[in-house]
C-alpha positions in Angstrom: 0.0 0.0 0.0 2.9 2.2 1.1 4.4 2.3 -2.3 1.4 2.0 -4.2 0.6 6.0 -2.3 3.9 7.0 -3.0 3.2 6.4 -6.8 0.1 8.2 -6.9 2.1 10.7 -5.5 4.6 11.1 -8.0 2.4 11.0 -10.6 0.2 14.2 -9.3 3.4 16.0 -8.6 3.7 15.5 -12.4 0.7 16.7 -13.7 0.5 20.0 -11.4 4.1 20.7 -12.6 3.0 20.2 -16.2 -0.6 22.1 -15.6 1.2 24.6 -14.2 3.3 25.4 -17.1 1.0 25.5 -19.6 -0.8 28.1 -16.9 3.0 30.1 -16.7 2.5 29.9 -21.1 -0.7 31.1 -21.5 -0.3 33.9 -19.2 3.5 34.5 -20.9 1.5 34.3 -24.6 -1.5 37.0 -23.0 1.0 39.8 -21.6 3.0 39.5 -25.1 -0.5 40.0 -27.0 -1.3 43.0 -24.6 2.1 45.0 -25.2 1.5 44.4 -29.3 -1.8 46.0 -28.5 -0.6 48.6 -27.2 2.3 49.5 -28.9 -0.3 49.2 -32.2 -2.8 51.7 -30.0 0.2 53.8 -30.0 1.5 53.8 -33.3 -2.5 54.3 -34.8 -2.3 56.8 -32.3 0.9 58.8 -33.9 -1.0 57.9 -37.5 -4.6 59.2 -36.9 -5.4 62.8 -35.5 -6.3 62.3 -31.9 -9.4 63.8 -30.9 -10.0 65.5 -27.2 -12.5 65.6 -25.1 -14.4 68.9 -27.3 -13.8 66.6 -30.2 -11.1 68.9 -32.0 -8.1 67.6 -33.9 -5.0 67.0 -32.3 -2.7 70.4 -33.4 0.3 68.8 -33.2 -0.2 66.1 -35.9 -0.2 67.2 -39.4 -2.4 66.2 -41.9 0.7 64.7 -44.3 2.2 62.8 -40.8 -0.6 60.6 -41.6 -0.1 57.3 -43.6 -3.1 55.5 -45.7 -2.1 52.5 -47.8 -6.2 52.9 -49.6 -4.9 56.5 -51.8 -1.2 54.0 -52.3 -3.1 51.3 -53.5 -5.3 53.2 -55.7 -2.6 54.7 -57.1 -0.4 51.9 -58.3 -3.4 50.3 -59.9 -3.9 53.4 -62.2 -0.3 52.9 -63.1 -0.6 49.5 -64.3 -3.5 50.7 -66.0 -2.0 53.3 -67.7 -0.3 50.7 -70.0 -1.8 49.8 -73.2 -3.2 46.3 -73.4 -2.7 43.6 -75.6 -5.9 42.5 -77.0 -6.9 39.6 -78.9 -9.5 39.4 -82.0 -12.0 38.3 -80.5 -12.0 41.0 -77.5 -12.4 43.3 -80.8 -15.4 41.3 -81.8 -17.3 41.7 -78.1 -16.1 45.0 -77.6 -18.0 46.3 -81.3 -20.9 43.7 -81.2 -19.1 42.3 -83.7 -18.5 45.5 -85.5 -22.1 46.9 -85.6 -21.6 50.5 -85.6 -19.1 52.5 -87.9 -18.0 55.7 -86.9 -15.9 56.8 -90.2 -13.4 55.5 -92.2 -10.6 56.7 -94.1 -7.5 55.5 -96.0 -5.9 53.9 -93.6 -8.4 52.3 -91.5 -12.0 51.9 -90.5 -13.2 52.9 -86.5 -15.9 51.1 -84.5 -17.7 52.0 -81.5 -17.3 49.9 -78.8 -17.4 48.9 -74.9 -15.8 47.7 -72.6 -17.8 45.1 -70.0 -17.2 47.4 -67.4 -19.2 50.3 -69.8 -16.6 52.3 -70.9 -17.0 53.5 -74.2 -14.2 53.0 -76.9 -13.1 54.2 -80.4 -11.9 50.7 -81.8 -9.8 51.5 -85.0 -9.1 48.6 -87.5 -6.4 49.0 -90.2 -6.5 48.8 -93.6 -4.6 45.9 -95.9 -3.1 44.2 -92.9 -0.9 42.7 -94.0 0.5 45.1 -96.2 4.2 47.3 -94.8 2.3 50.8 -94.6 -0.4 49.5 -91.9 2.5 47.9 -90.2 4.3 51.1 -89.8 1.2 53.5 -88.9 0.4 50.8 -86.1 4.4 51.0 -84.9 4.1 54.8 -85.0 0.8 54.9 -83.0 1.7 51.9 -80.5 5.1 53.6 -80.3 4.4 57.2 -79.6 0.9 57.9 -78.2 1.1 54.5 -76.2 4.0 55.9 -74.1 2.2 59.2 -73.4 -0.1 60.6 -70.7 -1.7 64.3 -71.0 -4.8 65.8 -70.9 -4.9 66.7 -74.5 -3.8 63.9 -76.1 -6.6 60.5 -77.3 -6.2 57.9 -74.6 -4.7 54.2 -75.8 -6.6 51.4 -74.3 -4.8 48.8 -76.2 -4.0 47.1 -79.4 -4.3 44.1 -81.3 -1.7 42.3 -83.5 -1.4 39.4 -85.4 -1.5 38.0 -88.8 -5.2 39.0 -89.9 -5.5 41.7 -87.9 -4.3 45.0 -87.0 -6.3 47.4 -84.5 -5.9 50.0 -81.9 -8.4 50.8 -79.2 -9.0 54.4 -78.1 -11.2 56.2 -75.6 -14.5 57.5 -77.0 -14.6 61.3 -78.6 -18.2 62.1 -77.6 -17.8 65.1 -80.1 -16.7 63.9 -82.9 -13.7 65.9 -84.3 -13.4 69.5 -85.1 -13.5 69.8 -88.3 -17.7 69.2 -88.2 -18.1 72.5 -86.3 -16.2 74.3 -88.5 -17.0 73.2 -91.9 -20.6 71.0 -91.5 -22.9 74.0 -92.1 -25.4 71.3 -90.9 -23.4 70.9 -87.4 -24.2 73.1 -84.4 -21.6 76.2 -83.9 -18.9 76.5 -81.0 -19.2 79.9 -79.8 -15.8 82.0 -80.0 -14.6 81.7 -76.2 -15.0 77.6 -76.7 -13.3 77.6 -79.7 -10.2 79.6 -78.2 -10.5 77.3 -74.9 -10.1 74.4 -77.8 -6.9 76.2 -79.1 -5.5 76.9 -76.2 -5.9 72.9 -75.3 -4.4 71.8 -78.5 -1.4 73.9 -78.8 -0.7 72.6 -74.8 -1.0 69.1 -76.0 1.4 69.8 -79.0 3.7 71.5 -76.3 3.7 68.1 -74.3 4.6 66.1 -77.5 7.4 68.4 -78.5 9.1 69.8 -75.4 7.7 67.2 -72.1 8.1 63.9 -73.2 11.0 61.7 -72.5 11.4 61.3 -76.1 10.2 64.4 -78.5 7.0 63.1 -80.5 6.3 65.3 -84.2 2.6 64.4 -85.1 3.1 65.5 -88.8 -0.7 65.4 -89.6 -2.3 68.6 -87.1 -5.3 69.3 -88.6 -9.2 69.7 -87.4 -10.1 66.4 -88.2 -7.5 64.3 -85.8 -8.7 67.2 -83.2 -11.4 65.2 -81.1 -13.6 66.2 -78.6 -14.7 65.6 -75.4 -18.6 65.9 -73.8 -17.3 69.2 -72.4 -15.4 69.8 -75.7 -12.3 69.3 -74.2 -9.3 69.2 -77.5 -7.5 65.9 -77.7 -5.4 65.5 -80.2 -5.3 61.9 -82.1 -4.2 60.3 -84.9 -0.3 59.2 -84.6 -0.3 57.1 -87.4 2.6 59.5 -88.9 3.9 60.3 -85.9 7.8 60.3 -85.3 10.2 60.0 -81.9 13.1 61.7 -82.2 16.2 62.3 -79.6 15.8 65.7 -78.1 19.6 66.8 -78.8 19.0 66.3 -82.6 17.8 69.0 -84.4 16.6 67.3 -87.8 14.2 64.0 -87.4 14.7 63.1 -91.5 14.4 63.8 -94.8 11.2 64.2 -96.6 11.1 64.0 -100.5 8.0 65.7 -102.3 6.7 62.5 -103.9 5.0 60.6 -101.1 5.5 63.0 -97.8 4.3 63.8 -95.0 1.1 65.3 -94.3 -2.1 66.8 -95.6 -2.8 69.5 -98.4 -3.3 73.0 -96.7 -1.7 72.2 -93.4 1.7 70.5 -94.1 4.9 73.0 -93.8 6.5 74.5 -97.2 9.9 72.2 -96.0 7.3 69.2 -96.5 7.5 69.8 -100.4 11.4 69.6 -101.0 14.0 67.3 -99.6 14.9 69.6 -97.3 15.5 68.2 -93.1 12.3 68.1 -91.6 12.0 69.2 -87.8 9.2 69.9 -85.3 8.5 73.2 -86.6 6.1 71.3 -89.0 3.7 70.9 -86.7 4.1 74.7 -85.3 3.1 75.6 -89.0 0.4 73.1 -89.0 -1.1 75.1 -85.9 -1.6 77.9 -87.3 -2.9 77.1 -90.1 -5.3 75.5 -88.2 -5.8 78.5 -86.1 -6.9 80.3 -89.4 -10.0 77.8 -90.2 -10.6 78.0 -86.5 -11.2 82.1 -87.0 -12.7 81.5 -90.7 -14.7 79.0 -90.4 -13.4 77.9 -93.8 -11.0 75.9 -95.3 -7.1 77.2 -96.4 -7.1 74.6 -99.0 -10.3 73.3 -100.8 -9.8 71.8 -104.3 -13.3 71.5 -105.0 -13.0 75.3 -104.6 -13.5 77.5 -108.4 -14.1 80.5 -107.8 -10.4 83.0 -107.3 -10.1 85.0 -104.4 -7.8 86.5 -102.0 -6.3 83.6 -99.8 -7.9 84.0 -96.3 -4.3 83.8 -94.0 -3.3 86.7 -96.4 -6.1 88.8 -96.1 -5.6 88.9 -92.3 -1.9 89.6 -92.4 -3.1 92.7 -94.9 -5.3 93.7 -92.1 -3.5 92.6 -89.2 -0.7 95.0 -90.3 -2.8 97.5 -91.3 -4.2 97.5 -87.6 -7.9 96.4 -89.0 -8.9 94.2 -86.6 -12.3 95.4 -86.4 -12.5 93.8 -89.7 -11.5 90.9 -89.1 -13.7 90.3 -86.2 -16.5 91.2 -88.4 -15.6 88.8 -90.7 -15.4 86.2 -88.3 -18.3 86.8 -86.9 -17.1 87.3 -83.5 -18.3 90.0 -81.1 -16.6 93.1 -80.1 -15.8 91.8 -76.9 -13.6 89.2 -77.4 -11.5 91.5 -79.9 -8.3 90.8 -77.6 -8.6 86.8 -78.2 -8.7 87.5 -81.8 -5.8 89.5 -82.0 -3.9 87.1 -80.2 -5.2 84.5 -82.4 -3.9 86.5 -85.3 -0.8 87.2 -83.9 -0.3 83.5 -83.1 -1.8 82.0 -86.2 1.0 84.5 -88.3 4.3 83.6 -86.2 3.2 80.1 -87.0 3.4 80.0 -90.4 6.5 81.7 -90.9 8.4 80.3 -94.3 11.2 79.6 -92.3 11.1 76.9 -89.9 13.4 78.9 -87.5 11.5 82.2 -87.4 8.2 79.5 -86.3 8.0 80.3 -81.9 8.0 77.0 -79.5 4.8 75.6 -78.5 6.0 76.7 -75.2 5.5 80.3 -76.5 2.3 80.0 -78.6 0.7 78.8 -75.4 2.0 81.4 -73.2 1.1 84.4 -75.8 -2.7 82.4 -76.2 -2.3 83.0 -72.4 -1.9 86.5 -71.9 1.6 86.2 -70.8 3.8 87.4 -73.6 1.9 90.5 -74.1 4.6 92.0 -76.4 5.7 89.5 -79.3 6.3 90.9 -82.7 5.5 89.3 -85.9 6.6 88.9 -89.3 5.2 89.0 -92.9 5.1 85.2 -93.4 4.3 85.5 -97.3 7.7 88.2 -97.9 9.0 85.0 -99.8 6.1 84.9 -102.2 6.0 88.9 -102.7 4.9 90.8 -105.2 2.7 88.1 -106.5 -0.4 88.2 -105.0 -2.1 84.6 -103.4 -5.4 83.6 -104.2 -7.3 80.4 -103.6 -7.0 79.0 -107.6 -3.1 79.7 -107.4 -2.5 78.4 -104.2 -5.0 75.1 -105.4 -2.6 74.5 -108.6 0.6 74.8 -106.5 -0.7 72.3 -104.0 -1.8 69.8 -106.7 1.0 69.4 -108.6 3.8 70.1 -106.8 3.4 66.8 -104.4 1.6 63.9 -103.5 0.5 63.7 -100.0 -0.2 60.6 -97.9 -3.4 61.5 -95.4 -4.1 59.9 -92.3 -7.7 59.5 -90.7 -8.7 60.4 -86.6 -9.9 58.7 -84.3 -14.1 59.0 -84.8 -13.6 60.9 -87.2 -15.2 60.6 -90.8 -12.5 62.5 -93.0 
């Protein structure tokens, strides 16, 4: 019995021993838990404004001491989907309803409206003969320079697709339409004159960004009303990089450019665009101010549909621009008296643009800042000295255009020309 007790014994002293530690570990484990806690309380604490008793923030914490991963994480997943997207044929096909509704269509390729499943609207733009070098190149210069850009006045790429059969590049939506229907389309509702200036002002910013922000410098080569497209709020974004060219930002020339199958588009393309002389960004500063003068017009610089002969419209407002006749022009326009400062500047802008020399063309920098109101005191030039004493009207300046080159034309986003 004696040593049958002293067993027993033992084998409680055992288990109290053992209960007891996991007691000592649970209790060990419970005060490590607490001091997290509480060094989390006071870290949360230092993050988050403490409150007092009147419910006021805490004065001594800023609101920039403060960290939230939420703003972080929304962030990094805009930048990932910034980057264009590789689509595949049939994405194309469910995106257009299998290519229902056709929103123009030009030489080089045919755009669809589309969505996404999510409901954002697209422009889905499908190349022509796709197999052929040319689409090849216009979807390398579109993937290549608008795909690696970001600004508010520039088309948004979605994505692309590539393979054998077919080519395509997806775009955001231009509610609008492109420019060129407002100023041309008697048919098409009018932008008043402040609208149209907000649009320049917005173009020649987005030009600014290709030529002077970028990483690499971007020259469009086709500026022009119809590969200007517009937003809801008619917000200018320019599209169409189907010509577009990088180019280092410590060369000066991009290339050559012969006369027989250039660059560019009849009435917009710069006089260097018709020889084999070096071709620089400057083409696209001519480009905008010849668009400025259909934006004040209301007409085109270059119709060859066009009979009758009369005096070209960008020399008939140099004649009056230097002759200080800006009432005239304003009539002309069919702008109100009010705005006569915008149109001078428009003038003013529209003339330094077009300069014959590519040198004597301002940066983009300083067309925006004049449009601006801050270079209140630029002078200008006679841009047609070069073509003086012959006078310029419409039927001469139609031959010279028709026979002197052989332009290649591109075709925006949504738009129809």
């Amino acid at each position: 019995m004696a040593s049958g007790s002293g067993g027993l014994s033992v084998a409680v002293i055992i288990i109290l021993v053992i209960f007891g530690g996991i007691i000592q570990l649970v209790i060990a484990i419970l005060v490590i838990r607490c001091v997290q806690n509480m060094r989390k309380s006071s870290i949360d604490a230092r993050m988050h404004p403490s409150c007092s008793e009147t419910g006021s923030m805490d004065p001594s914490l800023s609101h920039e001491s403060r960290i939230e991963m939420k703003p972080i994480e929304e962030f990094l997943f805009r930048i990932m989907k910034e980057k264009p997207i590789r689509f595949t044929p049939q994405n194309l096909v469910d995106f257009t309803q299998n290519f229902v509704e056709k929103l123009g269509s030009g030489g080089n390729g045919t755009v669809f409206k589309g969505q996404f499943p999510n409901g954002v609207q697209v422009a889905v733009k499908v190349l022509h003969g796709t197999s052929s070098k040319k689409a090849e190149e216009q979807f390398m210069a579109e993937v290549g320079t608008i795909g690696r850009t970001y600004h508010l006045n520039l088309v948004k790429l979605y994505g692309f697709c590539f393979d054998e059969m077919t080519k395509a590049l997806v775009y955001e939506y231009m509610e609008k339409g492109s420019l060129d229907q407002y100023l041309f389309d008697q048919a098409q509702e009018r932008i008043e004159f402040r609208k149209l200036y907000e649009i320049a002002v917005g173009t020649a910013k987005g030009i600014r960004y290709l030529h002077e922000e970028c990483q690499q410098k971007i020259v469009h080569y086709d500026i022009k009303p119809a590969n200007i497209l517009l937003t809801t709020e008619f917000v200018p974004k320019i599209a169409d990089f189907g010509l577009a060219k990088l180019c280092e930002r410590n060369k000066l020339k991009t290339h050559s450019v012969v006369a027989f199958g250039g660059r560019g588009t009849p009435g917009y393309a710069a006089p260097e665009m018709w020889s084999p002389s070096p071709v620089t960004h400057k083409v696209d500063v001519y480009s905008f101010g010849m668009l400025l003068f259909e934006m004040l017009g209301k007409r085109k610089n270059f119709d060859a549909k066009q009979a009758e002969s009369k005096e070209w419209f960008p020399v008939w407002v140099w004649n009056r621009f230097e002759q200080g006749e800006i009432k005239s022009i304003i009539e002309e326009s069919g702008v109100e008296e009010k705005d006569r400062e915008k149109v001078e500047r428009l003038c003013l802008v529209a003339l330094k643009c077009i300069q014959h020399q590519p040198e004597e063309r301002p940066t983009m920098n300083c067309v925006v800042q004049v449009l601006e109101g801050r270079d209140t005191n630029p002078v200008v030039n006679n841009p047609f000295k070069h073509i003086e004493p012959y006078s310029v009207d419409i039927s001469m300046w139609s031959s010279m255009t028709s026979t002197t080159a052989t332009f290649s034309t591109s075709t925006g986003v949504g738009s129809s020309s």
